[in-house]
C-alpha positions as CSV (number, residue, x, y, z in Angstrom):
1,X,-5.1,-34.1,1.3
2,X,-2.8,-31.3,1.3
3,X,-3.8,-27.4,0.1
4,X,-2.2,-27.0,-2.6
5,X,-2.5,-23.4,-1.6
6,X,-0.1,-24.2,1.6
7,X,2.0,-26.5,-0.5
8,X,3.4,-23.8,-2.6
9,X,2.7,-20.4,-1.3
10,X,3.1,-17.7,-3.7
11,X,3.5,-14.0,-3.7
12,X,0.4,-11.9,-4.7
13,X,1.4,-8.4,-6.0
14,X,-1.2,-6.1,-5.8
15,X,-1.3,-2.4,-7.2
16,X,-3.2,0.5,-8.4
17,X,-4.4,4.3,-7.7
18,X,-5.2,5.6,-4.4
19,X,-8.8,4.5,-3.1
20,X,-9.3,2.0,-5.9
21,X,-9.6,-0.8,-2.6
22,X,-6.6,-2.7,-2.7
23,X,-5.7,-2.9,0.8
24,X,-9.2,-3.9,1.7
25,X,-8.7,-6.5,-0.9
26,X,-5.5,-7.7,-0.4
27,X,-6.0,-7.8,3.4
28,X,-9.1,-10.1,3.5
29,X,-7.1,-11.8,0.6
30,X,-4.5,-12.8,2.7
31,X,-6.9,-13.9,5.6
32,X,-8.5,-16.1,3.1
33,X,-5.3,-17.9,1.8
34,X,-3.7,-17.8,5.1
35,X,-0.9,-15.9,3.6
36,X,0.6,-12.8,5.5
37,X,-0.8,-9.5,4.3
38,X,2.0,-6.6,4.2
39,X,0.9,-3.3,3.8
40,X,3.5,-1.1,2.5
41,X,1.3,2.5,2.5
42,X,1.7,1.9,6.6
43,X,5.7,1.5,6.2
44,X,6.0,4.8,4.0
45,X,3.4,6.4,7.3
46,X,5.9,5.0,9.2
47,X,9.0,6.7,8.3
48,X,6.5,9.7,8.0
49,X,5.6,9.5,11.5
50,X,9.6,9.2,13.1
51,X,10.3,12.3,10.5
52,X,8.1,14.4,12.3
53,X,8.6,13.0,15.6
54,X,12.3,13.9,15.0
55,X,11.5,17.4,13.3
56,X,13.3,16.3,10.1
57,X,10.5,17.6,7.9
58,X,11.8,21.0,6.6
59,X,15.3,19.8,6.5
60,X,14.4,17.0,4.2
61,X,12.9,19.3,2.1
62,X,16.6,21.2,1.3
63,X,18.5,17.9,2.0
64,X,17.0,14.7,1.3
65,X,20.6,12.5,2.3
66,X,19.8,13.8,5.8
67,X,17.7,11.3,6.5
68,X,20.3,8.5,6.1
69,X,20.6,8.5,10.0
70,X,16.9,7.9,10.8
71,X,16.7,5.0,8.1
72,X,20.3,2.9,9.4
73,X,18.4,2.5,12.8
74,X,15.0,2.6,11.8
75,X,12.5,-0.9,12.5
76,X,9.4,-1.3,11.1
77,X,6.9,-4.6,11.4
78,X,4.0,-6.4,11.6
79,X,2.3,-8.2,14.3
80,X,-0.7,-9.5,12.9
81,X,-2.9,-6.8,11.9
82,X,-1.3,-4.0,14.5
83,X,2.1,-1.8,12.4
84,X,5.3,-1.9,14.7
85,X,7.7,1.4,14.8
86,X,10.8,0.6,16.5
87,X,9.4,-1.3,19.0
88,X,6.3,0.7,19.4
89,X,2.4,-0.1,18.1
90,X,1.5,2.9,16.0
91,X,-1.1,1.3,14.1
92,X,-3.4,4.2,14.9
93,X,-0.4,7.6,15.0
94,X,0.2,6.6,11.3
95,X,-3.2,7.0,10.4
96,X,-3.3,11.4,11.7
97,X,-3.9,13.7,8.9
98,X,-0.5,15.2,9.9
99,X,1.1,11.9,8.5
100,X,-1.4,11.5,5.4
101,X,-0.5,15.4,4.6
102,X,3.7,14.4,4.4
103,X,3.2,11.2,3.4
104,X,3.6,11.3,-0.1
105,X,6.7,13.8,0.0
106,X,8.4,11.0,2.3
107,X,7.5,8.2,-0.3
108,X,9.0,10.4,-3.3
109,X,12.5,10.4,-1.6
110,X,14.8,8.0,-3.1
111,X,16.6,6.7,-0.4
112,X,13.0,6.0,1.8
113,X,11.8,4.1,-1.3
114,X,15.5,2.0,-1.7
115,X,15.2,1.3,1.9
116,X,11.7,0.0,2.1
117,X,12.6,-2.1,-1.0
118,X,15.1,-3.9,0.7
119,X,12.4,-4.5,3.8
120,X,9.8,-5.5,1.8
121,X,11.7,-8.0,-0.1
122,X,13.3,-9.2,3.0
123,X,9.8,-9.8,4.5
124,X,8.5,-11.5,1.2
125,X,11.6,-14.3,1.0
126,X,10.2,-17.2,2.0
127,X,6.9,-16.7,-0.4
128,X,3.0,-16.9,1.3
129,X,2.5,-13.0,1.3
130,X,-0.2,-10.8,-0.2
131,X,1.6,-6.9,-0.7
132,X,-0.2,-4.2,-2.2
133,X,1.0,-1.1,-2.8
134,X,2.1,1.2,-6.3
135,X,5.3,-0.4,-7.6
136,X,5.1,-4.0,-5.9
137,X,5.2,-5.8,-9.2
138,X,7.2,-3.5,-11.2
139,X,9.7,-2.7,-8.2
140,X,9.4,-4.5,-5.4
141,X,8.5,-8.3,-6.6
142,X,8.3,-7.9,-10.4
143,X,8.9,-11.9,-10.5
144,X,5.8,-12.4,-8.5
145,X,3.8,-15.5,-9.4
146,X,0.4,-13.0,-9.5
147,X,0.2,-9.2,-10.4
148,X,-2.8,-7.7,-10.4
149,X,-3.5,-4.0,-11.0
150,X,-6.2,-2.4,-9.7
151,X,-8.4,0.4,-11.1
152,X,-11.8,2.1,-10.4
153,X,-13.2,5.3,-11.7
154,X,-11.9,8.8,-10.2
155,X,-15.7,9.5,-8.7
156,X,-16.8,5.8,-7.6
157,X,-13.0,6.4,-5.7
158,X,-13.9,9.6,-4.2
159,X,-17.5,8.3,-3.1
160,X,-15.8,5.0,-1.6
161,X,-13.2,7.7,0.2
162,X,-15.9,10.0,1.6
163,X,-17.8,7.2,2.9
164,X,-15.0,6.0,4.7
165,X,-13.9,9.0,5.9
166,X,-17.3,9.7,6.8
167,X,-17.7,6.9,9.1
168,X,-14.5,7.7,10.5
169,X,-15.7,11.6,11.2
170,X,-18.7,10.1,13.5
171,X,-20.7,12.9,12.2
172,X,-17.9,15.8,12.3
173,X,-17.4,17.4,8.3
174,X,-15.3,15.8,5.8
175,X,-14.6,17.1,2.4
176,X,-17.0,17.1,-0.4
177,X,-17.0,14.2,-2.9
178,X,-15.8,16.9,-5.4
179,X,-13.2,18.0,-3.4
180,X,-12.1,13.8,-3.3
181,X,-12.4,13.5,-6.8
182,X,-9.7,16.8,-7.3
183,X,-7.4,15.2,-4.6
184,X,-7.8,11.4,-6.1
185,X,-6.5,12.9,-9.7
186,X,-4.3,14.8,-8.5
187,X,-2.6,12.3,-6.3
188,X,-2.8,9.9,-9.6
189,X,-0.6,12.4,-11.3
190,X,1.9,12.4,-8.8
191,X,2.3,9.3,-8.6
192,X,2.5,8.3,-12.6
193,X,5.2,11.3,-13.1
194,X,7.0,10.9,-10.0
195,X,10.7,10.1,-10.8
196,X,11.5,6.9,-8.4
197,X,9.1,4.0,-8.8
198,X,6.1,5.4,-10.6
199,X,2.7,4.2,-10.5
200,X,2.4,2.0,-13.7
201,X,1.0,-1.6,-14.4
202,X,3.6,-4.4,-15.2
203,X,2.9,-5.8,-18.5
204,X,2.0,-9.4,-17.4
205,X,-0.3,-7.4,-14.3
206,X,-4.0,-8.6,-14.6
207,X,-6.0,-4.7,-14.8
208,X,-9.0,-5.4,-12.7
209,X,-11.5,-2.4,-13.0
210,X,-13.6,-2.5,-9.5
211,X,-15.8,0.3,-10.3
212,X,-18.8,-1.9,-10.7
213,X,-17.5,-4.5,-8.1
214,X,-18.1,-5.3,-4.0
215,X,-15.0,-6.3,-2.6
216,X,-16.1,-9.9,-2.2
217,X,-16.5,-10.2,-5.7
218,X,-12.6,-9.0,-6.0
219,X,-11.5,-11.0,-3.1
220,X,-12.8,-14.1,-4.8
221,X,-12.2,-12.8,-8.4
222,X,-8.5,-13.0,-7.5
223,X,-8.5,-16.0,-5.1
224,X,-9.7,-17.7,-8.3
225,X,-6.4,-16.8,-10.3
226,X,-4.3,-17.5,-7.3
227,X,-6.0,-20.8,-7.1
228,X,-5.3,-21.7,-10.9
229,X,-1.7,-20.8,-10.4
230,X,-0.9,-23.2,-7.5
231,X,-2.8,-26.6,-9.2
């Protein structure tokens, strides 16, 4: 009998604050409905990565239209889980603190955020795709068949980031899990008062709180909805 789940694939919208484990979520997601997983916080790295490469930075910051050039030849995709920059894996470039530092003044540029938009809703045509990011079902796919907004407490965030960042570190310092919880509101309030595309939950968005939650208990909290919605 056939999967309903392959039968009519459907587009999973996934949003929230930074840290709150959406991409974690939505990628194992994806593996689990065979869907392709599209993470948009490594396109908005991307474009973050070629600025600097270029030397663009401090001229964006007096011009923003001068970075018309870089985004009419710009390519960015995905080959399985490895990120693609014209051409060129930079799966592990985009992940430098230099990028992390800039990347949220690239994302708050209008015309970065109208070209991704047009990428990402390119890539998510023909259905089947799991995309997670801070305005996929308000922006990017607000007719998505599933929305899901995720939120977690501001501290259980900046203990899941300092773990993380502290198995990155392989025993070198990382920041305190104060100093997380400053940057994690502080980064929320950019990105609710930011003018293009803020960060806010679509009205028919299901707000899932994971403070209290593993991430298999997400993963199959929503593979349950998206399960409902195809029988």
């Amino acid at each position: 009998m056939e999967n309903p789940i392959e039968k009519k694939p459907i587009i999973v919208a996934i949003d929230g604050p930074a840290a709150s484990g959406k991409s974690t979520t939505a990628k194992i997601l994806a593996g689990k409905l065979g869907y392709t997983y599209i993470d948009t916080g490594a396109m908005y790295r991307s474009v973050t990565l070629k600025v600097l490469r270029e030397g663009l930075l401090d001229l964006l910051r007096k011009d923003e239209s001068r970075i018309a050039e870089l985004l009419r030849t710009i390519t960015i995709q995905f080959q399985g889980q490895r990120v693609m920059l014209d051409g060129e894996d930079v799966s592990e470039a985009i992940r430098e603190n230099r990028v992390s530092r800039e990347v949220s003044f690239i994302s708050s540029l209008k015309p970065v955020r109208d070209k991704l938009r047009e990428l990402q809703q390119e890539m998510g045509r023909k259905r089947g795709i799991v995309m997670d990011g801070r305005d996929i079902g308000t922006v990017i796919f607000p007719d998505a068949e599933l929305k899901i907004f995720l939120v977690a407490d501001p501290a259980e965030r900046a203990k899941r980031r300092h773990a993380e960042l502290s198995l990155k570190a392989g025993g070198a310092a990382v920041p305190s899990v104060e100093e997380l919880e400053k940057e994690i509101k502080q980064r929320d309030r950019d990105d609710e008062q930011r003018t293009h595309a803020p960060l806010k939950r679509h009205p028919d968005a299901v707000l899932l709180d994971t403070s209290n939650m593993t991430i298999d208990e997400q993963v199959n909290f929503v593979y349950d909805l998206v399960n409902k919605i195809v029988r």
